[in-house]
C-alpha positions as CSV (number, residue, x, y, z in Angstrom):
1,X,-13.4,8.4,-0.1
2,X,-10.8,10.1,0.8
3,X,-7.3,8.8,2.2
4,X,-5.1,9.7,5.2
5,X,-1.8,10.4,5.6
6,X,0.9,8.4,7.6
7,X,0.0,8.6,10.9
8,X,2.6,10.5,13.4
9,X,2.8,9.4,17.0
10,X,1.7,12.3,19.8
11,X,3.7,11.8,22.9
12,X,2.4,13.2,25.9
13,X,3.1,16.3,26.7
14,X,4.8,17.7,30.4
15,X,1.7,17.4,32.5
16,X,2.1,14.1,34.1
17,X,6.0,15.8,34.9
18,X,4.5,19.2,36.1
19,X,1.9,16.7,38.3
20,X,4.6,15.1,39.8
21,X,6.5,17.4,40.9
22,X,3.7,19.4,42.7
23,X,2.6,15.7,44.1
24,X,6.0,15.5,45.6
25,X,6.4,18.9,47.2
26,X,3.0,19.7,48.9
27,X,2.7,16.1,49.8
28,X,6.2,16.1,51.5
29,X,5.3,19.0,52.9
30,X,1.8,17.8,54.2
31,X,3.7,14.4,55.4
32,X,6.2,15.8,57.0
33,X,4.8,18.6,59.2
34,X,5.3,18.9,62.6
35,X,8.4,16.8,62.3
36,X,11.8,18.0,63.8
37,X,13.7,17.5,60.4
38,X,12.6,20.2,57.7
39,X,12.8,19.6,54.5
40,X,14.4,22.7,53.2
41,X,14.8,24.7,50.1
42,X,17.1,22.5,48.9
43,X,15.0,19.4,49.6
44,X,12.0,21.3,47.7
45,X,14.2,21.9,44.6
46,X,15.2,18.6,44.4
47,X,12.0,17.2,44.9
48,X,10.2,19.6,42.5
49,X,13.7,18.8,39.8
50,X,13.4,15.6,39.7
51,X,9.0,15.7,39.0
52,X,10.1,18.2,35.9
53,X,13.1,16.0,34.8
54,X,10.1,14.0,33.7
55,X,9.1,15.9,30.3
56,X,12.0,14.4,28.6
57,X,11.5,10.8,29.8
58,X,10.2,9.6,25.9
59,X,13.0,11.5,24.3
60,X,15.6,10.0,26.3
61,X,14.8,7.9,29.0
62,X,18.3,6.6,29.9
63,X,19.4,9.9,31.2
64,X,16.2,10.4,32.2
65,X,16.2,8.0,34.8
66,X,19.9,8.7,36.0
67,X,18.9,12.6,36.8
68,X,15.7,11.5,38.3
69,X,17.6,9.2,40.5
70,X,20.8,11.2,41.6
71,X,18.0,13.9,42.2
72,X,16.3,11.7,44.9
73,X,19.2,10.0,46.1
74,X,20.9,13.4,46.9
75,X,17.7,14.7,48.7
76,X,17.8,11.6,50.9
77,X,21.6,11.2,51.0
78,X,21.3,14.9,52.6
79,X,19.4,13.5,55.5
80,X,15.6,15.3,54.4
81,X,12.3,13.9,56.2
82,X,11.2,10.8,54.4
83,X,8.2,11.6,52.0
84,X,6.5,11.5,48.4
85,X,10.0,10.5,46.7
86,X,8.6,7.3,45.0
87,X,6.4,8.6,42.3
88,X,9.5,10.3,40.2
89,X,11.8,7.4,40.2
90,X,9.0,4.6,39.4
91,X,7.7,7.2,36.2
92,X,11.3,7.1,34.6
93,X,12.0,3.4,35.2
94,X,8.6,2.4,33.7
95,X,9.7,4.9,30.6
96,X,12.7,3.0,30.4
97,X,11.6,-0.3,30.5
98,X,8.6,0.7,28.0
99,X,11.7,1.9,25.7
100,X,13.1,-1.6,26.1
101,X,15.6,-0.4,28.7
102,X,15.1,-3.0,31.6
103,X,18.7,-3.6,32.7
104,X,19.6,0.0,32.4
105,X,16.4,0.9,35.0
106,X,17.6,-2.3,37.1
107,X,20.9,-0.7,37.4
108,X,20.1,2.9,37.9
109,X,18.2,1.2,40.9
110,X,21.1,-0.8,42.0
111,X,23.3,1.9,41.8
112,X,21.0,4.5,43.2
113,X,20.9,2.0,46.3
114,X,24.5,1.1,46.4
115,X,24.8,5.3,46.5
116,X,23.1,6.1,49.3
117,X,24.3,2.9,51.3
118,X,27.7,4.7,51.4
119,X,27.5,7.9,51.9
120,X,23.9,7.9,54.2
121,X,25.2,4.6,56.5
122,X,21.9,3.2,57.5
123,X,21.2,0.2,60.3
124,X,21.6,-3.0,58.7
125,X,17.3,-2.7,59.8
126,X,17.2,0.4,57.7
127,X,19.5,-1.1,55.2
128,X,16.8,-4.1,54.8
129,X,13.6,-2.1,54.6
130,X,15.2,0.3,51.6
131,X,16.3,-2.4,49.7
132,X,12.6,-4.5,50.2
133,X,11.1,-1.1,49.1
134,X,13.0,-0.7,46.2
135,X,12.3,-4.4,45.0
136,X,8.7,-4.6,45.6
137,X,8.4,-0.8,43.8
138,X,10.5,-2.6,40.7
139,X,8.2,-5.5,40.6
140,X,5.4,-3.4,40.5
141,X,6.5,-1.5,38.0
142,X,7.1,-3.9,36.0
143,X,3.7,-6.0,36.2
144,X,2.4,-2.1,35.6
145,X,4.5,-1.1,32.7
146,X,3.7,-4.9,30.8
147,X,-0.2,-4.5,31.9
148,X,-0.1,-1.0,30.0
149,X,1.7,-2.4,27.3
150,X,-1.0,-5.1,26.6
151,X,-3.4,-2.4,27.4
152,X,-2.3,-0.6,24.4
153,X,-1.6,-3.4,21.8
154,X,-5.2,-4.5,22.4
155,X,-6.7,-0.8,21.6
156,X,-4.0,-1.0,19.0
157,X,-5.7,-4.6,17.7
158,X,-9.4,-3.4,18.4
159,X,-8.7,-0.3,16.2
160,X,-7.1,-2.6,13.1
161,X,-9.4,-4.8,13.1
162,X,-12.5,-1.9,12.9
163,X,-10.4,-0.6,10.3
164,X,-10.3,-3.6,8.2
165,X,-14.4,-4.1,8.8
166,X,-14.2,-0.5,7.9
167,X,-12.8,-1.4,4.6
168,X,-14.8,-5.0,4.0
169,X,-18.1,-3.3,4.6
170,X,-16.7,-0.5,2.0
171,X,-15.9,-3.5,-0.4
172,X,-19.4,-5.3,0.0
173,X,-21.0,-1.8,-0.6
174,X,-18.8,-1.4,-3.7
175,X,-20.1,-5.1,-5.2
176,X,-23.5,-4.4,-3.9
177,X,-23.7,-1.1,-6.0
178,X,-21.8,-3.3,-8.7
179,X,-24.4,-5.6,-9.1
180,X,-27.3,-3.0,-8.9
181,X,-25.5,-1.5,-12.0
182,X,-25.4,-4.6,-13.8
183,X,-28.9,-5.7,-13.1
184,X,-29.9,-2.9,-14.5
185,X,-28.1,-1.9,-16.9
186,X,-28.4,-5.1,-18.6
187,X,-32.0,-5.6,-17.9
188,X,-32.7,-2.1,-19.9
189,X,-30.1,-2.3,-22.4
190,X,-30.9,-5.5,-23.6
191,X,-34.7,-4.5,-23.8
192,X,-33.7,-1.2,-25.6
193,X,-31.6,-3.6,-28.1
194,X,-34.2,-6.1,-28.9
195,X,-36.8,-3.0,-29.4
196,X,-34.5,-1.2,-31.1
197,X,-34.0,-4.3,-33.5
198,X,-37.9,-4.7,-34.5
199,X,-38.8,-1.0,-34.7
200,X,-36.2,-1.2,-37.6
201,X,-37.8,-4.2,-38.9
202,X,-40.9,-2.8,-38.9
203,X,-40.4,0.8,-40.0
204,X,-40.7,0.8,-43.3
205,X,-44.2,-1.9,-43.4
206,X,-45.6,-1.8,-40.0
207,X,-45.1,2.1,-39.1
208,X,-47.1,1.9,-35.5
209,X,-45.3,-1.3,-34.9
210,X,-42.3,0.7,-35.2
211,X,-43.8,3.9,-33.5
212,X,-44.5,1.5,-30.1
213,X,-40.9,0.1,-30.2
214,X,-39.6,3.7,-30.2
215,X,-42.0,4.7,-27.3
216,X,-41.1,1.2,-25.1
217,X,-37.0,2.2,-26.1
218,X,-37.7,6.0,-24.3
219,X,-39.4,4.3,-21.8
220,X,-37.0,1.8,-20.7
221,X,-33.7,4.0,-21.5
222,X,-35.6,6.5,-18.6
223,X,-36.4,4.0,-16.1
224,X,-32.7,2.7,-16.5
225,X,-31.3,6.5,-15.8
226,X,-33.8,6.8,-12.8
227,X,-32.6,3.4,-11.5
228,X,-28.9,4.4,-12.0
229,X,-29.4,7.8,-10.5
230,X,-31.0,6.4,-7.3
231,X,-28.2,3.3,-7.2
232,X,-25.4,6.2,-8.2
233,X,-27.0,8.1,-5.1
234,X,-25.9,5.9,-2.3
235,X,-22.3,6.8,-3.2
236,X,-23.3,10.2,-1.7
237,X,-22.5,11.1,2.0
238,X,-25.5,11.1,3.7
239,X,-27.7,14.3,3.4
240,X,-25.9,15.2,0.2
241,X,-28.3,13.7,-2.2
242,X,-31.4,11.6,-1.9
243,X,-32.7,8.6,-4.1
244,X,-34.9,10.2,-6.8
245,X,-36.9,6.3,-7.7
246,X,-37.7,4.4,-5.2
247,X,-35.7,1.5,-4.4
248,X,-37.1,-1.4,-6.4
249,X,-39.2,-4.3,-4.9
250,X,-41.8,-6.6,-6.0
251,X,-44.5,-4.3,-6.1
252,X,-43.1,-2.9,-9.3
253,X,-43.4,-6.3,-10.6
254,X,-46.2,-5.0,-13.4
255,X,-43.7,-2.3,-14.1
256,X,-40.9,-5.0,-15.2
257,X,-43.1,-7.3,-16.9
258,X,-45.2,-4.9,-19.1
259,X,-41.9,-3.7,-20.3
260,X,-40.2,-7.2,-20.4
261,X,-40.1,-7.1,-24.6
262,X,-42.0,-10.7,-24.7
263,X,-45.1,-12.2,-23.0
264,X,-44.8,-12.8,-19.5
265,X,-47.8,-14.3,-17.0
266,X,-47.3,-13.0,-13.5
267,X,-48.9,-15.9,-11.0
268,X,-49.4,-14.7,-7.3
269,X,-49.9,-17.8,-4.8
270,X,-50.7,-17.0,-1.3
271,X,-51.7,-13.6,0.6
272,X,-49.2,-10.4,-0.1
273,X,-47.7,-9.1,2.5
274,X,-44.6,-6.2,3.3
275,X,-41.3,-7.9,2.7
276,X,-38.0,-7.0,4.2
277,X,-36.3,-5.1,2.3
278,X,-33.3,-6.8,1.2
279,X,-35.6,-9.3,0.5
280,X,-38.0,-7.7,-1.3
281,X,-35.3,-6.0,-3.3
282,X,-32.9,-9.4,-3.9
283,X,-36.6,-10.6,-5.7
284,X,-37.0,-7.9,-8.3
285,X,-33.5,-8.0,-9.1
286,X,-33.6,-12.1,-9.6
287,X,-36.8,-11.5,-11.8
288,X,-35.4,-8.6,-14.1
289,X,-32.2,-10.6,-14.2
290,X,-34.2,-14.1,-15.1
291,X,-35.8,-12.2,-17.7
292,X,-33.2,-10.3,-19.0
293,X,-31.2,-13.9,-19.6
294,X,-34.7,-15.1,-21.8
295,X,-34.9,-11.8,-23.5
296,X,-30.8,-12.4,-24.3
297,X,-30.9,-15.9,-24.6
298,X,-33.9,-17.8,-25.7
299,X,-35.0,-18.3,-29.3
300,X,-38.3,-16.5,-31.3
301,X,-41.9,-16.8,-30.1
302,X,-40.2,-17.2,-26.2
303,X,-42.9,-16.8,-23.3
304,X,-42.4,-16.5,-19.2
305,X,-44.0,-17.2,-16.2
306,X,-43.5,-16.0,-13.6
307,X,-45.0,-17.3,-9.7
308,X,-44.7,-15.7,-6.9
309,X,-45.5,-17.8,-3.9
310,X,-45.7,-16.4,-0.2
311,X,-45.5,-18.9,2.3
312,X,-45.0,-18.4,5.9
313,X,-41.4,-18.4,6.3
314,X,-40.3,-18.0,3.2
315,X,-40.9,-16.4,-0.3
316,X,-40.4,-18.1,-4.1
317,X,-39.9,-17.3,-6.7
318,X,-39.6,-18.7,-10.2
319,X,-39.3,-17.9,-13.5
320,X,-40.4,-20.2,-16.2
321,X,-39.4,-20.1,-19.9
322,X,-41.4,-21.1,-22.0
323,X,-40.3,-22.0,-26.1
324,X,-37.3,-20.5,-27.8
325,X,-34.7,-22.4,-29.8
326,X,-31.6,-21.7,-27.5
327,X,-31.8,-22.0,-23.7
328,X,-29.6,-20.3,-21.2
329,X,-27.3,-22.6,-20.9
330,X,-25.7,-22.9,-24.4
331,X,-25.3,-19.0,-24.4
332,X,-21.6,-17.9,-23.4
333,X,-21.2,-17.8,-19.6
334,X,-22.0,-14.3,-18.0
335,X,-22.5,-13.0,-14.9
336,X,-26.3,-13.4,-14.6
337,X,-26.7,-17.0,-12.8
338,X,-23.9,-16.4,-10.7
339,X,-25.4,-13.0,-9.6
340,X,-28.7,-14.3,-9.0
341,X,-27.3,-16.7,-6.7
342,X,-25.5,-14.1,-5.0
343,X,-28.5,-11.9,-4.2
344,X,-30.4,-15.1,-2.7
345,X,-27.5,-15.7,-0.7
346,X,-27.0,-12.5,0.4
347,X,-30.3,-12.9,2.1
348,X,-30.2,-16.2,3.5
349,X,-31.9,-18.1,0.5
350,X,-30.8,-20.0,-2.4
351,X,-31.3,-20.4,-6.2
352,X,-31.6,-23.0,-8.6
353,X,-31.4,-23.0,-12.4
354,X,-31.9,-26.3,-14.9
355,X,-34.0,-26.8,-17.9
356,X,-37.6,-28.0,-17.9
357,X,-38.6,-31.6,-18.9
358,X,-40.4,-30.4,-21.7
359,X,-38.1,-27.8,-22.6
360,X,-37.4,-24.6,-21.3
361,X,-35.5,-22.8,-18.7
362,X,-36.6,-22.5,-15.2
363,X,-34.9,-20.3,-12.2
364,X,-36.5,-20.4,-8.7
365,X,-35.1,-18.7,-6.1
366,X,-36.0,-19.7,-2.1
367,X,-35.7,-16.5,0.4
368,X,-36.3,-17.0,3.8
369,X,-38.7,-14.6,5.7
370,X,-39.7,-14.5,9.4
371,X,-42.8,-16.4,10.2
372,X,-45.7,-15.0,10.2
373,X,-47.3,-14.0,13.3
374,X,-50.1,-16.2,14.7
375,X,-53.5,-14.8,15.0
């Protein structure tokens, strides 16, 4: 996974200015044809100047606003055809107020007014109308500027928050492969140890005994690098590499238990049928883990049972131990029970544990399944 650097902030670049300033001239132009007052060369400069003066509003939008507004004040103050003048001024004053310059736009406007007052001598009707215009077009720029702002905070919000599910869904995936590794790992180790232990017990007076042990230690110590490949496999971008095994379910329940290192009973209640797959996958890891805690835990001559019962909306299962001097309990704490319980959850079921009135361990696990469809 690979990390980025600090992020560096893009602003735009001089098209909305270049925009402008076209806007401006051709649709003076287009507004004012016909009319007896022309607008000029110098009215076309200063309309086209104060569109371009726009590139540099981010940079610095105080000065920004001042040349955009002694451009448009002198174009009017030099008696030119009313037209397209609105869209420069309103740009700058909604950069300054987004750069937390309010007053400063406020009093560029003021000013800007108070200008042209003087030196263009309007009616009092004239003066009126101006003044209305410039209030309502500071208004609106201000509801516009404050809507963009929320605008962007909530794109700002909606991209932190994806970011942090991002990064849980990259942490659940991490504890998910976690406990994939320690099912089984310790499922296969533990059987490798306890075969280990009686083919050395047995080698020097039972040499078949000790030849089968060997043979059930390859086995197991392959089926554990298969399983790890395929878990190891899902670190892998997609198309890089492919699971090798597939991904383990209940129907390679014979698999677990003819390997298991002690005698184990397998009792199916109820018609088979495909599981989900979380499900079906959350059940063989709360079997191998059941029996990996008897193999670990329980005393000589230890047996299990194991049923697995299908019912219409939901699937059991429990393990049974049978015999043994020490039960699960007494044995130092570990992460077994706990991540038993955590597979069940994850799947919308839940597992008990507790000893068995006549002695024994027992784990059943509840995982609910959709109902099944009527016929």
């Amino acid at each position: 996974m690979t990390q980025s650097g600090p992020r560096v902030e893009q602003r735009p670049g001089p098209g909305l200015a270049v925009l402008t300033a076209l806007v401006q001239a051709l649709g003076t132009a287009a507004l004012t044809r016909g009319e007896p007052a022309d607008v000029g060369v110098a009215g076309y400069v200063l309309l086209v100047l104060s569109g371009l003066a726009l590139a540099d509003r981010h940079k610095r939008p105080r000065v920004n606003g001042i040349i955009v507004a002694a451009a448009i004040v002198t174009y009017h103050v030099l008696d030119r055809p009313d037209g397209i003048t609105f869209m420069a001024p309103v740009i700058a004053a909604s950069a300054a107020i987004t750069a937390g310059h309010r007053w400063v736009a406020w009093g560029v406007a003021a000013a800007s007014y108070a200008v042209w007052a003087v030196l263009d001598g309007p009616t009092a009707g004239r003066a009126l109308t101006v003044a209305a215009i410039l209030a309502g077009a500071g208004l609106v720029t201000e509801m516009g500027t404050e809507a963009v702002r929320l605008a962007k905070q909530a794109i700002r919000e909606q991209r932190r928050l994806e970011e942090e599910r991002r990064r849980r869904r990259a942490s659940e995936e991490r504890l998910r492969i976690a406990a994939e590794l320690h099912d089984v790992l310790g499922h296969h180790l533990s059987l490798i140890n306890v075969r280990a232990g009686v083919g050395l017990h047995l080698m020097a007076r039972e040499p078949e005994e000790a030849r089968l042990a060997l043979d059930t230690i390859h086995r197991a110590s392959a089926e554990a690098l298969r399983e790890v490949q395929s878990v190891l496999n899902t670190l892998y971008p997609t198309g890089e590499a492919a699971p090798r095994a597939p991904a383990p379910g209940l129907d390679r329940l014979d698999e677990l238990t003819d390997d298991a290192g002690l005698p184990v009973r397998t009792v199916v209640d109820g018609e088979p049928r495909v599981l989900p797959a979380g499900v079906d996958r959350a059940a063989y890891r709360i079997v191998q883990e059941a029996l990996t805690n008897v193999r670990r835990h329980a005393g000589a001559g230890a047996a299990a049972t194991i049923t697995v019962e299908y019912r219409p909306e939901a699937l059991v299962i429990q393990i049974d131990n049978h015999g043994g001097a020490r039960e699960p309990a007494d044995a130092p704490a570990g992460n077994g029970i706990p991540g038993m319980r955590e597979r069940a959850a994850a799947v919308g079921g839940t597992l008990a544990t507790g000893p068995e009135p006549g002695g024994g361990w027992r784990v059943r696990a509840d995982l609910p399944l959709d109902p099944e469809p009527a016929p």
